[in-house]
C-alpha positions as CSV (number, residue, x, y, z in Angstrom):
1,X,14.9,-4.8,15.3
2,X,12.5,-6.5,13.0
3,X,8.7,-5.4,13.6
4,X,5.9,-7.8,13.4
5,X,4.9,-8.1,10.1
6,X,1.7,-10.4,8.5
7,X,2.5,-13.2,6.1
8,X,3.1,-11.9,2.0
9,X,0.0,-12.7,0.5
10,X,-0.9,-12.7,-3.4
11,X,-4.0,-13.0,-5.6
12,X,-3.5,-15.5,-8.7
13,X,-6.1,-15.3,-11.4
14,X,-4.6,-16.7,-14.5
15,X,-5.0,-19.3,-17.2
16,X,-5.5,-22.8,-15.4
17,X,-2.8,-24.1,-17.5
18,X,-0.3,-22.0,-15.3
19,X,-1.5,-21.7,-12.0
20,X,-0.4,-24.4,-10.9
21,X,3.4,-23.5,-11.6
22,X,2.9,-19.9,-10.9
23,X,1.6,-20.4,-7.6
24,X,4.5,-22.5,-6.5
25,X,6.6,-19.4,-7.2
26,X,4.9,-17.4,-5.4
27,X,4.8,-20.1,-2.9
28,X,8.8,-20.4,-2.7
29,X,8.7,-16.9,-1.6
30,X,6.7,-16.6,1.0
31,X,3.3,-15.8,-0.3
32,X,0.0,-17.0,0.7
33,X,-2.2,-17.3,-2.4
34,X,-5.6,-17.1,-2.8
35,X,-6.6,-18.3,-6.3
36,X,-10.2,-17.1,-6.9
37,X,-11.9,-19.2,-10.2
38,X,-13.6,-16.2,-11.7
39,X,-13.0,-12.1,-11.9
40,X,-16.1,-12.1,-9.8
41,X,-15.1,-14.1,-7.1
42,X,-11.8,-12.1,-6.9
43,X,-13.8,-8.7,-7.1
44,X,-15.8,-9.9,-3.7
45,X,-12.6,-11.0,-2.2
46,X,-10.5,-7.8,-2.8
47,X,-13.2,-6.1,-1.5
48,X,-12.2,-7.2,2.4
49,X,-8.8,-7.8,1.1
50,X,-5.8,-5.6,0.6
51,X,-3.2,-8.1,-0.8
52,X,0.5,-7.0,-1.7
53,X,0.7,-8.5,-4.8
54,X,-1.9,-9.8,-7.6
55,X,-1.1,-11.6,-10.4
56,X,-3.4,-11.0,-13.5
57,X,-3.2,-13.0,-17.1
58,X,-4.8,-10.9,-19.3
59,X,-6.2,-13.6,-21.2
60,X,-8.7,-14.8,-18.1
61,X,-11.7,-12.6,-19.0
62,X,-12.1,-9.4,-17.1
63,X,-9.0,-9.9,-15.2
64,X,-7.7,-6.8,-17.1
65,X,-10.3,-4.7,-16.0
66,X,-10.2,-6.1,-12.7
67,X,-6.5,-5.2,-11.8
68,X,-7.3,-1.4,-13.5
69,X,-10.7,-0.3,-12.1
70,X,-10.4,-1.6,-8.0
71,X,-8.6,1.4,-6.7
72,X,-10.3,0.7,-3.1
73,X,-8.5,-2.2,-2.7
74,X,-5.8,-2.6,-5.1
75,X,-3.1,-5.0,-4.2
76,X,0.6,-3.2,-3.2
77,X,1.9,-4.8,-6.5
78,X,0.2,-5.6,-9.9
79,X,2.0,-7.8,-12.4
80,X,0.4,-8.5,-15.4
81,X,0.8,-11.7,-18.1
82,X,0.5,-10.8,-21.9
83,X,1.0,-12.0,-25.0
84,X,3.6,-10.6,-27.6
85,X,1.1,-8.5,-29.2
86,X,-1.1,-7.7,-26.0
87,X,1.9,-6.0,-24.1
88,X,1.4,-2.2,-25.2
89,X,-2.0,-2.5,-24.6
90,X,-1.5,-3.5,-21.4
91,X,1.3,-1.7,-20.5
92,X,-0.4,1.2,-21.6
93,X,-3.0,0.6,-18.0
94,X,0.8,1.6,-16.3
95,X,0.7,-1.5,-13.8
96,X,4.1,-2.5,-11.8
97,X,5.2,-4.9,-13.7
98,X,4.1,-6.7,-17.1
99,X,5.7,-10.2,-17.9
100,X,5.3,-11.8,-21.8
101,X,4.3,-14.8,-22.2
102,X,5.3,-17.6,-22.4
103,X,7.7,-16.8,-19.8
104,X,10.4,-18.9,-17.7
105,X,10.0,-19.9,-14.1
106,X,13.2,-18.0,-13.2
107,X,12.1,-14.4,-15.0
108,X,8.9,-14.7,-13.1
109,X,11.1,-15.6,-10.1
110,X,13.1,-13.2,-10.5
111,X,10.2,-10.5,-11.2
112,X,8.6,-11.9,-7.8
113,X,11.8,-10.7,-6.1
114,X,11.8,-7.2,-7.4
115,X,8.1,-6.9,-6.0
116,X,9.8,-6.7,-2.3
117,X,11.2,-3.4,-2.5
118,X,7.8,-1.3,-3.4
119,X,5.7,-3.7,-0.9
120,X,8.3,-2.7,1.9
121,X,7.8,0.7,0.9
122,X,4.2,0.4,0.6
123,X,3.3,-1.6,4.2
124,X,6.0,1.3,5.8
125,X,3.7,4.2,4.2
126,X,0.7,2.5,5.7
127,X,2.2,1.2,9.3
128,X,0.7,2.8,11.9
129,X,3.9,3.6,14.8
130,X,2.5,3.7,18.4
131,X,3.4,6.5,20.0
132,X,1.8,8.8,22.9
133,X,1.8,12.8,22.0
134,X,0.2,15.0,23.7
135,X,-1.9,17.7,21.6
136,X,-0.7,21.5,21.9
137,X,-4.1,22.3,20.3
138,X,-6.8,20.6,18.4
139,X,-9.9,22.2,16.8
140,X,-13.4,19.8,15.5
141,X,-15.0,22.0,12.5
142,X,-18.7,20.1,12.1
143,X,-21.6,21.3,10.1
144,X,-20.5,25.0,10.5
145,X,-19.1,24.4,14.5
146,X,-15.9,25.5,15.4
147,X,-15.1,23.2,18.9
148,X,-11.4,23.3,20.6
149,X,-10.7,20.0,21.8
150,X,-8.2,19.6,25.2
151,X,-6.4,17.3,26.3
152,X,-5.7,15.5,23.1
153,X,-3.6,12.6,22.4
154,X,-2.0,10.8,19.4
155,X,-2.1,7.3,20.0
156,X,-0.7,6.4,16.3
157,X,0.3,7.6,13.1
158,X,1.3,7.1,9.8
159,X,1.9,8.7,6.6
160,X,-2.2,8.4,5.9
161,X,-3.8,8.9,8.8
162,X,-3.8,8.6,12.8
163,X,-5.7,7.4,15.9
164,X,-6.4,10.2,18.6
165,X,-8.0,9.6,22.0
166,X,-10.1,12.8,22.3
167,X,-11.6,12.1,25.3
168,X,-15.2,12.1,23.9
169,X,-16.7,10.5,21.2
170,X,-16.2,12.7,17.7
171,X,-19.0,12.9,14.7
172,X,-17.8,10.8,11.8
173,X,-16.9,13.2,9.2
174,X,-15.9,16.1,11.0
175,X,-12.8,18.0,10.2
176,X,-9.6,17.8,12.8
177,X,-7.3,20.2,12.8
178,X,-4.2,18.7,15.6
179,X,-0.7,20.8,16.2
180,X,1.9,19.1,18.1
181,X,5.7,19.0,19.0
182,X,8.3,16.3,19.0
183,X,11.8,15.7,19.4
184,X,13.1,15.4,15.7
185,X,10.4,17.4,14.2
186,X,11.8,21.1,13.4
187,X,8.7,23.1,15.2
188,X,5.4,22.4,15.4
189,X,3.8,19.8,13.1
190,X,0.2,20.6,12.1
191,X,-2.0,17.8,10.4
192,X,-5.4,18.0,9.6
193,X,-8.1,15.1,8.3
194,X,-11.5,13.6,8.4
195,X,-12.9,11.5,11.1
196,X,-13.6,8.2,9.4
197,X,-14.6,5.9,12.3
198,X,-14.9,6.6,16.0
199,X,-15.7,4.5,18.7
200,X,-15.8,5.3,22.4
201,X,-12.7,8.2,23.0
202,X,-10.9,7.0,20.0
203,X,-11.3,8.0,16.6
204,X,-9.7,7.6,13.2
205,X,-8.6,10.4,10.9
206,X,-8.1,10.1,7.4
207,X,-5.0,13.0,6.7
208,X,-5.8,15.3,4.1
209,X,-2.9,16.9,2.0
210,X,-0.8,19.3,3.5
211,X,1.0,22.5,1.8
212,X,4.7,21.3,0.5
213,X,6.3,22.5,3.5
214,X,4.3,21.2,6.6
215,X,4.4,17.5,4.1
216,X,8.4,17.7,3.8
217,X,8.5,18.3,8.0
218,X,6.2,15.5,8.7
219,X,7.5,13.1,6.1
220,X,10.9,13.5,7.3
221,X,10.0,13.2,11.1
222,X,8.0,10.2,10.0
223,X,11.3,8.7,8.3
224,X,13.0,9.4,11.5
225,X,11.0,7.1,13.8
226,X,9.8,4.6,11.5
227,X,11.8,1.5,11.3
228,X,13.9,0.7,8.8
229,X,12.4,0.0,5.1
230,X,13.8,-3.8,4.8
231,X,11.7,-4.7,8.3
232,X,8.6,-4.5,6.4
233,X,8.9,-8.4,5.2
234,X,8.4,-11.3,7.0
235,X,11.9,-12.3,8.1
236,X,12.2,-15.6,5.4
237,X,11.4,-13.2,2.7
238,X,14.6,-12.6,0.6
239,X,14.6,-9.1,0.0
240,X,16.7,-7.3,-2.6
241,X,16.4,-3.1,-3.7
242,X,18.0,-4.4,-7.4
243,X,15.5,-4.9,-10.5
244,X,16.6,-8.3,-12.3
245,X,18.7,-7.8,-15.0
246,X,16.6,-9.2,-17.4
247,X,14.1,-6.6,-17.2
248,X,13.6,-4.0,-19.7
249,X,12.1,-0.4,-19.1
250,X,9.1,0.4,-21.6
251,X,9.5,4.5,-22.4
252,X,6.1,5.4,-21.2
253,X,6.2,9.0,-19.2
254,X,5.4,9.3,-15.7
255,X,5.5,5.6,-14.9
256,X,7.6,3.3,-13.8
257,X,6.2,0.1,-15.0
258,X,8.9,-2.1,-15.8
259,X,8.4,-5.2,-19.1
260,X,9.9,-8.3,-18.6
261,X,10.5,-10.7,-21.8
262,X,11.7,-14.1,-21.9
């Protein structure tokens, strides 16, 4: 069953000359753009803003810098526009995607609809699944205190982080320690993280990384109940796992930023 999912949305800052056609692309596929005149204006924007896909012409000043240095809020998807000679340079920043100008409507199209597959994967990494688990134990470390929580509940969870009702109100920035048992998970799984907000019974808690063992048991049990990877777009996107054929790999290690020519 599909899940409830928000609307694709995009940030377009680009040469004027091609927004116009650029963000009737993005447009055809769903997307809700926002089309901020300056680097500024899309720096204050991203900064309340996660969107799943921003498109950057390197040629708008700072937009380079932009899409590299706003880790905070970085958009799912970055696809950068270069010219001929600007593409190693910019494909040395290891973005998703780079596209070379001038460019055809369909290549970008097509580019557009290999974004779907990692802004699935990403929205399913960060979807927080309801659930209602009872804590086996739960400890609060806080300036040097060592407190054993009861009756504990997870009231979400994802890959990054959780909601628990602790039945009081926690110190932000506190350590949690929580240990639980579930059908599908092989034994216990034990998470730990930092309270980031907390309000009332309920607080958030940022997961910290786990040793390779405990990660692999709670990835897998997270696999397990989350829904399935293409339910992550609204239901008019058109979603395809396939690259377009006209893209070309660039041989950078450890990335897999992806150069699409005309």
């Amino acid at each position: 069953m599909r899940i409830s999912t928000s609307p694709l949305s995009a940030l377009l800052l680009c040469d004027s000359s091609a927004a116009r056609s650029t963000t009737r692309v993005l447009e055809s596929y769903g997307f809700k753009v926002s089309t901020p005149a300056t680097a500024c204006e899309a720096r204050t924007i991203c900064r309340h803003t996660r969107f799943d896909l921003a498109l950057y012409d390197e040629d708008s000043s700072e937009a380079l810098e932009l899409a590299a240095n706003e880790p905070q809020s970085s958009a799912r998807v970055v696809i950068m526009l270069a010219k001929p000679d600007a593409v190693r340079r910019v494909a040395l920043r290891r973005f998703h995607f780079v596209v070379q100008k001038p460019f055809t409507r369909d290549l970008l199209a097509k580019t557009v609809r290999a974004t779907f597959g990692v802004i699935a994967r990403e929205r399913r990494s960060s979807y927080r699944h309801q659930v209602s688990l009872a804590a086996s134990d739960c400890r609060l470390t806080n300036i040097g205190e060592d407190k054993h929580l009861n009756r504990v509940t997870i009231v979400n969870i994802s890959r990054t982080g959780m909601c628990i009702d602790a039945g009081e109100t926690l110190p932000q920035e506190a350590g949690v320690e929580v240990s639980f048992t579930t059908q599908g998970a092989e034994g216990a799984l034990q998470l730990k993280g930092v309270v980031v907000w907390s309000h009332a019974s309920r607080a958030g808690i940022q997961l910290s990384k786990l040793d390779s063992e405990m990660q692999h048991k709670f990835e897998a049990w997270l696999r397990a109940i989350l829904p399935a990877i293409d339910n992550f777009l609204p239901a008019a996107s058109t979603f395809t796992g396939t690259r377009p054929a006209s893209q070309q790999h660039i041989p950078l290690p450890g990335t897999a930023l992806s150069l699409c020519s005309a």
